[in-house]
ZADO-62756 format. One record per residue: residue number from 1; residue in three letters; x, y, z of N, C-alpha, C in turn. Coordinates in steps of 0.001 Angstrom, whole numbers, m for minus. Atoms other than C-alpha are relative to their C-alpha. Example, Ala and Ser with C-alpha at 12.3 -4.5 7.8 and 13.67 -1.06 7.14 Angstrom:
// ZADO-62756
1 / ala / 890 / m1190 / 0 / 12300 / m4500 / 7800 / 900 / 1200 / 0
2 / ser / m820 / m1190 / m60 / 13670 / m1060 / 7140 / m770 / 1090 / 730
//
This chain:
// ZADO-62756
1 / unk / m1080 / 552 / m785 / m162680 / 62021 / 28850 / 599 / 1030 / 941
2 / unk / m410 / m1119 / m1051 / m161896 / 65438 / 30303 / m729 / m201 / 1343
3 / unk / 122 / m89 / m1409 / m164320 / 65315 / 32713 / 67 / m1538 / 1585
4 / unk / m7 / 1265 / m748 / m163738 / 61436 / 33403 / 1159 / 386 / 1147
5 / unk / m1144 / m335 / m1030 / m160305 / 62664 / 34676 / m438 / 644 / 912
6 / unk / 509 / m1045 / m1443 / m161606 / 65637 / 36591 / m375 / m843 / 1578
7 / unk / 1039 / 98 / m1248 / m163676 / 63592 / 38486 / 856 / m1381 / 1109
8 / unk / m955 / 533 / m1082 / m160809 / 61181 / 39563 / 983 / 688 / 222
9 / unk / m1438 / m1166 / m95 / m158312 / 64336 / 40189 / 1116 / m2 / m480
10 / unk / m1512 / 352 / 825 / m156273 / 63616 / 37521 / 310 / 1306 / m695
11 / unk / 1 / m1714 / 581 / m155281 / 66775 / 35025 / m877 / m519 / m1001
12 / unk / 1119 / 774 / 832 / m157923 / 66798 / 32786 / 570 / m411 / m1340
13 / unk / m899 / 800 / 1788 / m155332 / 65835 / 29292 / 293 / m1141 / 590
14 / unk / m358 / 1044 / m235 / m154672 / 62786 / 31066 / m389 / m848 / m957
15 / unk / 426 / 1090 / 775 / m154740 / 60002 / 28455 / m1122 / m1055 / 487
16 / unk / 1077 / 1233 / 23 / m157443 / 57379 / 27901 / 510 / m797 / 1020
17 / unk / m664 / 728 / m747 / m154914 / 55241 / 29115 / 517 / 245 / 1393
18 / unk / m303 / m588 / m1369 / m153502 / 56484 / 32343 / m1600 / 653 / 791
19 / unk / 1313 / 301 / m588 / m157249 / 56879 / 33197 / m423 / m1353 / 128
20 / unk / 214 / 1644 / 277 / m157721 / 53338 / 32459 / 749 / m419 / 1117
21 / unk / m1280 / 729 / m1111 / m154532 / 52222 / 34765 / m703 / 673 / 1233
22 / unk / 198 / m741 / m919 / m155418 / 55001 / 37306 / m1289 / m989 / 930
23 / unk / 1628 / 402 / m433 / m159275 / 53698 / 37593 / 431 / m1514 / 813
24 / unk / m139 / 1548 / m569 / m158104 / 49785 / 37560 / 1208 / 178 / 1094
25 / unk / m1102 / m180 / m1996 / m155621 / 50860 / 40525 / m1394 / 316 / 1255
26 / unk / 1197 / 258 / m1297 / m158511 / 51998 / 43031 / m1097 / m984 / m361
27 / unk / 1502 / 940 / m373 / m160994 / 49792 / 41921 / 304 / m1071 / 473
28 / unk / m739 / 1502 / m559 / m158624 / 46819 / 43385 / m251 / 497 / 1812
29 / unk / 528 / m322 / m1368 / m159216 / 49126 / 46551 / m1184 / m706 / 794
30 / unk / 1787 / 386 / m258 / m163035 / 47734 / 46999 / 504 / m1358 / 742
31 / unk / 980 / m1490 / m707 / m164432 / 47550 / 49508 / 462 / 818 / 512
32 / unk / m100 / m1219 / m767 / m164234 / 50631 / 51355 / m1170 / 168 / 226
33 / unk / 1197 / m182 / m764 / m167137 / 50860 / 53540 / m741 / 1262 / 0
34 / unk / 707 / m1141 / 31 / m169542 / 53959 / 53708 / 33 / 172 / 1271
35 / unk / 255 / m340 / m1392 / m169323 / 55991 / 56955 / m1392 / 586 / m186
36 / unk / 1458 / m516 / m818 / m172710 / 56516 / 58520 / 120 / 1315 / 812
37 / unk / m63 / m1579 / m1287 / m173172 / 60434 / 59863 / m1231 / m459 / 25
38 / unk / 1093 / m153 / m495 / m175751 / 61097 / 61952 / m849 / 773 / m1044
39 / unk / 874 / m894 / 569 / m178850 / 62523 / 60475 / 242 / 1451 / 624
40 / unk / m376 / m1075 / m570 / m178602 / 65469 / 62774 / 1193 / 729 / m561
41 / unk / m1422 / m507 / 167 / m174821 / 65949 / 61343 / m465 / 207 / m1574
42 / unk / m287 / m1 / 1009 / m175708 / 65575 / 58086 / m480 / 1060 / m1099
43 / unk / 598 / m755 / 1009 / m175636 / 68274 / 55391 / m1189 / 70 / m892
44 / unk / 1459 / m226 / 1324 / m178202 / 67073 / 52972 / m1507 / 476 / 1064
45 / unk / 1759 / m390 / m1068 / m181002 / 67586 / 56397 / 221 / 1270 / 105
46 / unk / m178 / m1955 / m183 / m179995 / 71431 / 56765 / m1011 / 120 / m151
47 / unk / 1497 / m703 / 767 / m183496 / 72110 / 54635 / m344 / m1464 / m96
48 / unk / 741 / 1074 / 350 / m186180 / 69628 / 54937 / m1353 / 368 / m266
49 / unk / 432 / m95 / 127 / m188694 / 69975 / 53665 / m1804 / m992 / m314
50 / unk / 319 / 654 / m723 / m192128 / 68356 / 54692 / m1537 / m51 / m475
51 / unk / 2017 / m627 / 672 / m195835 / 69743 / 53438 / 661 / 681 / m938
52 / unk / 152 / m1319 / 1233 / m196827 / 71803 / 50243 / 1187 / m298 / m965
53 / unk / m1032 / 75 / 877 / m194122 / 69972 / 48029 / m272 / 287 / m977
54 / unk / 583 / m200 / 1470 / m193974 / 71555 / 44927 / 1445 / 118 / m885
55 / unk / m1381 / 572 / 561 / m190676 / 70167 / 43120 / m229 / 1205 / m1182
56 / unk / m528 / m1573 / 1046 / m191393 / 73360 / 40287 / 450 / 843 / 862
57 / unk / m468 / m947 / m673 / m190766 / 75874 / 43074 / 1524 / m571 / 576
58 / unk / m1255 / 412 / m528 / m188037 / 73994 / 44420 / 1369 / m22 / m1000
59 / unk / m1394 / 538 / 805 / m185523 / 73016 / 41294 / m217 / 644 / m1512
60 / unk / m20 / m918 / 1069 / m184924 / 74211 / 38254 / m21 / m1447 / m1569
61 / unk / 709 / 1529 / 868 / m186704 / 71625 / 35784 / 122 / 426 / m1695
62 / unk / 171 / m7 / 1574 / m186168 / 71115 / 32126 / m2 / m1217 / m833
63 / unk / 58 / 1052 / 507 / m186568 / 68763 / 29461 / 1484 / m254 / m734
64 / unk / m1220 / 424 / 267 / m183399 / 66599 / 28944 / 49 / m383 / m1383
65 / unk / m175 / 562 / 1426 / m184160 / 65253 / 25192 / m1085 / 1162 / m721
66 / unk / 956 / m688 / 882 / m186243 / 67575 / 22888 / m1486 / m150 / m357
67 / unk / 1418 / 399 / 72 / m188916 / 65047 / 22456 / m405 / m648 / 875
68 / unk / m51 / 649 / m964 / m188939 / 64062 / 25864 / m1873 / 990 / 622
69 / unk / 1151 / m357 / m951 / m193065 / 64438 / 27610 / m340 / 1041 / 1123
70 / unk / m342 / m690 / m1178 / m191841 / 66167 / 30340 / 704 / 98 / 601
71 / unk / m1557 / m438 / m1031 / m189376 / 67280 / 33171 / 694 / m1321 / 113
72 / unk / m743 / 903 / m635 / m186948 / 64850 / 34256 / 1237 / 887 / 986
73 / unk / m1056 / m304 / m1037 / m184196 / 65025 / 37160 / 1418 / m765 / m1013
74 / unk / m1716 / 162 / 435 / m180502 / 64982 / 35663 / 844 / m773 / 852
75 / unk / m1459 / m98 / m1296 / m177765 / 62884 / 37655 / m272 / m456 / 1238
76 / unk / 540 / 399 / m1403 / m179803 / 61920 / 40313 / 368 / m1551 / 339
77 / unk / m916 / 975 / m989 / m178495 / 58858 / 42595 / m1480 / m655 / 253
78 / unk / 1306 / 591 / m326 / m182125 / 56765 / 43373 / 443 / m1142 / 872
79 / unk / m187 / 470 / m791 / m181302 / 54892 / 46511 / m764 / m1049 / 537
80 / unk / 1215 / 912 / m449 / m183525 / 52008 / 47139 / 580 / m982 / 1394
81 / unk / m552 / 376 / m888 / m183226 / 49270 / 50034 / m656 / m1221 / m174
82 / unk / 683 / 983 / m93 / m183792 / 45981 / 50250 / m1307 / m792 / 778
83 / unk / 786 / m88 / m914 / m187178 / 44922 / 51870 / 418 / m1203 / 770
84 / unk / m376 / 911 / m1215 / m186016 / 41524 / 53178 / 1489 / m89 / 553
85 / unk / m1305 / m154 / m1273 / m182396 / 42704 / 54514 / m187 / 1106 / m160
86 / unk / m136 / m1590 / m192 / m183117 / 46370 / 55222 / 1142 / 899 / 560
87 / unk / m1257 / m529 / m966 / m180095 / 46575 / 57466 / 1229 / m164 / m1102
88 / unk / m1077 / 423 / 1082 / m177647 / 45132 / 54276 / 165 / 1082 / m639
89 / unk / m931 / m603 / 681 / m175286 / 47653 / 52916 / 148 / m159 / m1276
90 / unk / m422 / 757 / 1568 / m174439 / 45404 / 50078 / m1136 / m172 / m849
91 / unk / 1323 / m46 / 973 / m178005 / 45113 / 49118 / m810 / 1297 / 249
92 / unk / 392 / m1275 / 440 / m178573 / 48640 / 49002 / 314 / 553 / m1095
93 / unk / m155 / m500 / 1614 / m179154 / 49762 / 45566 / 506 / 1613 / m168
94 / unk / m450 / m1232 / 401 / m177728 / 53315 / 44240 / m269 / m260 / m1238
95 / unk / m577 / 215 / 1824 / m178633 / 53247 / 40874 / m643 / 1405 / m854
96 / unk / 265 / m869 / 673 / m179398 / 55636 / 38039 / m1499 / m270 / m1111
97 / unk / 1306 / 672 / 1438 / m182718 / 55620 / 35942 / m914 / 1361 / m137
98 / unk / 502 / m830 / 194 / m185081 / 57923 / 34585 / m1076 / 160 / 652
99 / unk / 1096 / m141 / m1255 / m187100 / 59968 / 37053 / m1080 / 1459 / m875
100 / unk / 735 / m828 / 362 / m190019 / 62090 / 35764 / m529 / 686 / 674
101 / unk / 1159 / m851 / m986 / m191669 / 64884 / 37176 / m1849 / m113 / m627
102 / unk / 715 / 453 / 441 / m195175 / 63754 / 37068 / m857 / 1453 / 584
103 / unk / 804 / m1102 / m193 / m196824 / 66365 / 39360 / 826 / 1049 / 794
104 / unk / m972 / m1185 / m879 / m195454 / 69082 / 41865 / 459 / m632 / 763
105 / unk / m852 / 883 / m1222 / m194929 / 66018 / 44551 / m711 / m1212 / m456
106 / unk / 164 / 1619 / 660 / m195161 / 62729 / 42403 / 874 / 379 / m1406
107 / unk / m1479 / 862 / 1160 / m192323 / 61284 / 40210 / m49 / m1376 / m642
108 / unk / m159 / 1014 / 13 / m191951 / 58685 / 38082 / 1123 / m462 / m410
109 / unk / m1591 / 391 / 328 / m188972 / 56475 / 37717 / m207 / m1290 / m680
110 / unk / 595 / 1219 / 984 / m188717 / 53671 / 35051 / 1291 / m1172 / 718
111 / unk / m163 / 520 / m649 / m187899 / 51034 / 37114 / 313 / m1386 / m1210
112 / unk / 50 / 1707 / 1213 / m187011 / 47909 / 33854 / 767 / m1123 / 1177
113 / unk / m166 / 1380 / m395 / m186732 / 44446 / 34429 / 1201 / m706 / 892
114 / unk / m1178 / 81 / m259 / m183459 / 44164 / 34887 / 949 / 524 / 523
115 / unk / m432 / m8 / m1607 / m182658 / 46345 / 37430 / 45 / 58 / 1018
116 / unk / 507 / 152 / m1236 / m181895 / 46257 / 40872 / m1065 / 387 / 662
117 / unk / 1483 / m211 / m501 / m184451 / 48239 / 41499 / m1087 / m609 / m27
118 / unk / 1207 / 970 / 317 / m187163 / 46173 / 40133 / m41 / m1349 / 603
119 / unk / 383 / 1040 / m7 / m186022 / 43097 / 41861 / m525 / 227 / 1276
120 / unk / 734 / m584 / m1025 / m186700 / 45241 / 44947 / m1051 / 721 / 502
121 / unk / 1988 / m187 / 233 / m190265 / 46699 / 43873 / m153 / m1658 / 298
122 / unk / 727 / 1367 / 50 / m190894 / 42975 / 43210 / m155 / m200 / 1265
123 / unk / 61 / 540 / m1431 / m190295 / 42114 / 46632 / m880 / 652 / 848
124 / unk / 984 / m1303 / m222 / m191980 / 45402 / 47903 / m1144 / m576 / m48
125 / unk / 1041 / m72 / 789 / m194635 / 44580 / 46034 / m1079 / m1326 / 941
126 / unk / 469 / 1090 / m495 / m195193 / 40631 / 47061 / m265 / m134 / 909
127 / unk / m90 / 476 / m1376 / m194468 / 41250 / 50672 / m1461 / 1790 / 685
128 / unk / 831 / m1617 / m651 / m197011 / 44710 / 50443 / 512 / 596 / 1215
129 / unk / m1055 / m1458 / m1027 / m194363 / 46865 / 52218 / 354 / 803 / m557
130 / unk / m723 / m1128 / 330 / m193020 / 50070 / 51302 / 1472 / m255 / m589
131 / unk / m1544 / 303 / 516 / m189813 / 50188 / 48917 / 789 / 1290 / 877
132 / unk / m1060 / m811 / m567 / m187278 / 51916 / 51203 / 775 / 968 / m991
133 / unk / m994 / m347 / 1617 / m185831 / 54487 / 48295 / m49 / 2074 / 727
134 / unk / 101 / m1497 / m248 / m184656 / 58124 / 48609 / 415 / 410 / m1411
135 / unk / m408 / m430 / 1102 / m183888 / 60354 / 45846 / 1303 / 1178 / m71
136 / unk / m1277 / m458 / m801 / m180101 / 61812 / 45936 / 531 / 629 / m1121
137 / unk / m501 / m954 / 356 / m179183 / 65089 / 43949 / 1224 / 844 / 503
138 / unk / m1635 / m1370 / m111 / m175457 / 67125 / 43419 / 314 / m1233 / 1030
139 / unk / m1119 / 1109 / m885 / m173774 / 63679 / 44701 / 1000 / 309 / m560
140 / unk / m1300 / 1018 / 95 / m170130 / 62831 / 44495 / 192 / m58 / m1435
141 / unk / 266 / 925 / 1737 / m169402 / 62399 / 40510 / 441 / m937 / 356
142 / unk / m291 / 1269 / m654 / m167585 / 59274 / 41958 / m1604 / m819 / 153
143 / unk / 1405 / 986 / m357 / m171110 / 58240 / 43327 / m1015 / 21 / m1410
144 / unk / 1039 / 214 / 1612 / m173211 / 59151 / 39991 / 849 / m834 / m1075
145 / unk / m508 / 1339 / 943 / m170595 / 56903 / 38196 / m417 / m1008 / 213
146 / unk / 563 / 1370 / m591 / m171187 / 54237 / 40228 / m1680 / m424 / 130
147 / unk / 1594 / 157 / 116 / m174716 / 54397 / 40482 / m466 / m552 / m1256
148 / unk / m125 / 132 / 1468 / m174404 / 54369 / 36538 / 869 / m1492 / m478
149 / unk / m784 / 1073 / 301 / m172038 / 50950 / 36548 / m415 / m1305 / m96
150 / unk / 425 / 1226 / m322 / m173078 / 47528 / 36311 / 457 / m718 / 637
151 / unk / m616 / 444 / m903 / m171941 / 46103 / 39453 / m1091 / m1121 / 614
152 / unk / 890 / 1544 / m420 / m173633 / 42081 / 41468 / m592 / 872 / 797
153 / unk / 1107 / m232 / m853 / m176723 / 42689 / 43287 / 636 / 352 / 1696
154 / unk / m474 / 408 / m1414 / m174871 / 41938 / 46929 / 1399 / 974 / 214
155 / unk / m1297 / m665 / m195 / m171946 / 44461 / 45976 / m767 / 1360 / m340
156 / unk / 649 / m1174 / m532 / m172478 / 48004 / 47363 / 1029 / 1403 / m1424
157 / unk / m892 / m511 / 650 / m171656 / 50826 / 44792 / 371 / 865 / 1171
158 / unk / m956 / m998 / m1271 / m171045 / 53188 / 48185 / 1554 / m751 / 307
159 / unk / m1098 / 494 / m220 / m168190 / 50514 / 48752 / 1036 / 365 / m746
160 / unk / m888 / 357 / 1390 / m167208 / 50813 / 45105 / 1032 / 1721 / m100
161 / unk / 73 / m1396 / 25 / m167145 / 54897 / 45166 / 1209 / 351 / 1294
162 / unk / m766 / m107 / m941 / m164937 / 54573 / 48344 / 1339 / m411 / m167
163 / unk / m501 / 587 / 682 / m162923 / 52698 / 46533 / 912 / 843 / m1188
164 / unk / m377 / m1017 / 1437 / m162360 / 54774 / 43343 / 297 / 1862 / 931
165 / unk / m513 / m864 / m609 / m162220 / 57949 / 45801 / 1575 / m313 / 1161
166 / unk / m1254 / 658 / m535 / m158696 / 56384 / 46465 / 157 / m243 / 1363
167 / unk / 375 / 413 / m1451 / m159771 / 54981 / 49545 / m579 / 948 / 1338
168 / unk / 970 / m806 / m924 / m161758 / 57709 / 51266 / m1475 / m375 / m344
169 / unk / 1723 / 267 / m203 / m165207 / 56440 / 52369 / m717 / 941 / m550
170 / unk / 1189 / m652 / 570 / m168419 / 57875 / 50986 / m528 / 597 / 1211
171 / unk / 1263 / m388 / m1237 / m170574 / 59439 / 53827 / m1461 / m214 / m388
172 / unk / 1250 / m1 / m122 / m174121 / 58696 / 54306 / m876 / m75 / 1131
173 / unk / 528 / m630 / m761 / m176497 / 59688 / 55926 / m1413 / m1306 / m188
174 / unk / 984 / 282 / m3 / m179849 / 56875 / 56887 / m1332 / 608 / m439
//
């Protein structure tokens, strides 16, 4: 609960409760829209990186459970997009799921039944197009909550996160 507070700038002894009130006060905020920076403007492009991916040289990989196969990514934000409204906000997924490091530049992510993601492979899949998806490390704890929340298909957690950041928009970057 300490770091629940932290991460809405409360002091971190803040009670259960007065986190509780606090939270259900901005989340009445929603929506709050995501500002769009330019790619050019935007911090996460500083380093891009393009050939010769080799995700061991790059990050610092370990196994999250003891009896876990192999690497996984911690915290990570998995951004998908809808293939038949690509331009929709609201049907842009943020969600959280387990991403494996499979090789030096191949990942896998367990994509279940039931969530958004999967209803947007499906579609992917049927319409043989590309799933629009990025993969989004050292976000926002605001945004890795939300990513983590069970929120309707058509409701944006960037809205939600804009929202709970007591009405300061999210930034993103296309």
């Amino acid at each position: 609960w300490k770091n629940h507070a932290l991460m809405l700038g409360m002091d971190k002894n803040a009670s259960v409760k007065e986190q509780f009130l606090e939270l259900n006060r901005r989340w009445d905020k929603y929506p709050v829209e995501p500002r769009i920076v330019a790619r050019e403007d935007a911090p996460c492009k500083e380093n891009t990186i393009t050939e010769n991916i080799n995700v061991f040289d790059l990050l610092a990989l370990y196994r999250i459970n003891e009896q876990d196969g192999g690497f996984f990514f911690s915290k990570a934000s998995v951004i998908t997009g809808d293939p038949e409204f690509p331009d929709d906000l609201n049907k842009l997924n943020v969600g959280t799921y387990r991403i494996q490091v499979k090789d030096k530049d191949r990942l896998g992510i367990q994509a279940l039944a039931f969530h958004d993601i999967a209803i947007q492979l499906e579609k992917a899949e049927r319409e043989n197009k590309p799933l629009p998806i990025a993969i989004a490390l050292g976000n926002a704890p605001l945004v890795t909550f939300m990513a983590s929340t069970p929120i309707a298909y058509d409701q944006s957690e960037y809205a939600f996160a804009g929202a709970l950041q007591n009405g300061e928009p999210v930034e993103i970057v296309k």
